[in-house]
N, C-alpha and C positions, 0 to 999 in steps of 0.2 A: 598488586595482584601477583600472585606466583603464579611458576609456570602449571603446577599439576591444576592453578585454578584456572588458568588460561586455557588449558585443554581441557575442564570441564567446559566451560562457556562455550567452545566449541561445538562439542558433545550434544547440551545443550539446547543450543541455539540456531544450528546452522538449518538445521531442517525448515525450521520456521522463519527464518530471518531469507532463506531460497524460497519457501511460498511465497512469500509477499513481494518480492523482486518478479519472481517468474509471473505472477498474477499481473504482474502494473509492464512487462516490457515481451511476452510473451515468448521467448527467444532464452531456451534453456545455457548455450555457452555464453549468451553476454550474463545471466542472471548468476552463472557458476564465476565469471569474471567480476561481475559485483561482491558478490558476498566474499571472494579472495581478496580482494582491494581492502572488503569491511574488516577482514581479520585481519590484514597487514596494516594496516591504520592501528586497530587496537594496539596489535604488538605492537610499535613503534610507543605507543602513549602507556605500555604496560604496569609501567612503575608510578603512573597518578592515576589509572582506571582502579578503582574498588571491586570485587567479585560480587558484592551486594547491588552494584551500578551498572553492571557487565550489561547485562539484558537491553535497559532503555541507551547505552553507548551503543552498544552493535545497530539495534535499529535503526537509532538516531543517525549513526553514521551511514549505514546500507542506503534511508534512504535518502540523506545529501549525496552521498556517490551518484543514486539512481538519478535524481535530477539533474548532477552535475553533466551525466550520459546522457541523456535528455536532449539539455540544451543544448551541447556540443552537435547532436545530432538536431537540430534543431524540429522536435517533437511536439515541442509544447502548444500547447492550447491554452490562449488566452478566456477565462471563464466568465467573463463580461460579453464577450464575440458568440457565445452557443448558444441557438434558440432550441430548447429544447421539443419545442412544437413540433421542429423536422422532424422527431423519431418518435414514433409509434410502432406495435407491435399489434394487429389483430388477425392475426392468423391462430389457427388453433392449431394445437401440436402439443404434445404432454411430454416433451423432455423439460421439466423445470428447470435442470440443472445448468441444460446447454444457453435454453433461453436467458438467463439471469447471467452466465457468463456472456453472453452477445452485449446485452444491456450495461453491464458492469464495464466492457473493454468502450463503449461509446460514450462514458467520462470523460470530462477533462480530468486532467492529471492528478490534479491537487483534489477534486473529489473523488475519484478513482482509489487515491492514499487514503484518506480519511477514513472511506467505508468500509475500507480492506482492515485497515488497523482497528477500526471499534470492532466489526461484526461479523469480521473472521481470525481475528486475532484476540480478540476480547480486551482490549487495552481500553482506557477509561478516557475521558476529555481531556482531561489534565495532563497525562503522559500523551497523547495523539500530538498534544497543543507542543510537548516539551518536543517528540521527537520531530514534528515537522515545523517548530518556528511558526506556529501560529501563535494566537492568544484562544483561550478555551471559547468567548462569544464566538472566535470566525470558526472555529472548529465545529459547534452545533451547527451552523449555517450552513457551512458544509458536504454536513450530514444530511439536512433537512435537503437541502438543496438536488443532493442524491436522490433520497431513497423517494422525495416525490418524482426524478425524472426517472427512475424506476419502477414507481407508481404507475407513472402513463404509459411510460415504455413497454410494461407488461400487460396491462389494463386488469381487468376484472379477472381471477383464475378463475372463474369459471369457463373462461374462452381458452383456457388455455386446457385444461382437464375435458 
């Protein structure tokens, strides 16, 4: 990769590559401290990263950093341990937006990633699976696993409307 591609990839990428940080650790300077770590990682690897590869490295790498912050911090959430049963939403109130971010931050981690990456980032199974070190099965499961404790967590929008 050369440099005027390295500073497209920036250009690029960083807006999106800071959504998906800021959404999973909500703390806008640790998420600007990720994504600078993400592009000093790249640089370092400049001369074996491709500019056709740029996009799923950045990610891929933003979010091994993001876990590697995580764990140091010790955040994580084992996703065997959550009964999703404890969370429920039946209050009515018509901010969708707010609601489904409340919902979204009471993830564990790894499903948290997954929903972010398919359904606000548009990335496919296959790459979700490349950039977080899944296999594409756990990657659906996931998902599934999500968007039903999303399901419950929201309940019926009519309750919510």
């Amino acid at each position: 990769m050369t440099i005027n591609e390295y500073n497209k990839s920036v250009d690029l990428f960083s807006d999106a590559v800071f959504r998906f940080i800021l959404k999973n650790i909500k703390n806008n300077d640790i998420a600007k401290d990720i994504v600078q770590e993400t592009y000093t990682k790249m640089w370092i690897k400049v001369d074996t990263v491709s500019f056709n590869k740029a996009k799923s490295y950045i990610f891929t790498t933003a979010y091994h950093t993001l876990i590697d912050y995580i764990r140091k911090n010790k955040r994580i959430t084992d996703l065997e341990k959550v009964n999703t049963n404890n969370y429920s939403n039946n209050n009515n109130y018509s901010d969708i937006s707010e609601i489904l971010t409340i919902a979204i931050d009471k993830l564990p981690k790894k499903q948290k990633a997954v929903i972010l990456l398919r359904d606000y980032e548009g990335y496919s199974y296959k790459e979700i699976a490349e950039i977080t070190d899944l296999n594409e099965p756990q990657v659906k499961v996931y998902i599934y696993r999500a968007r039903l404790f999303l399901k419950n967590y929201i309940g019926s929008i009519e309750k919510i409307l």
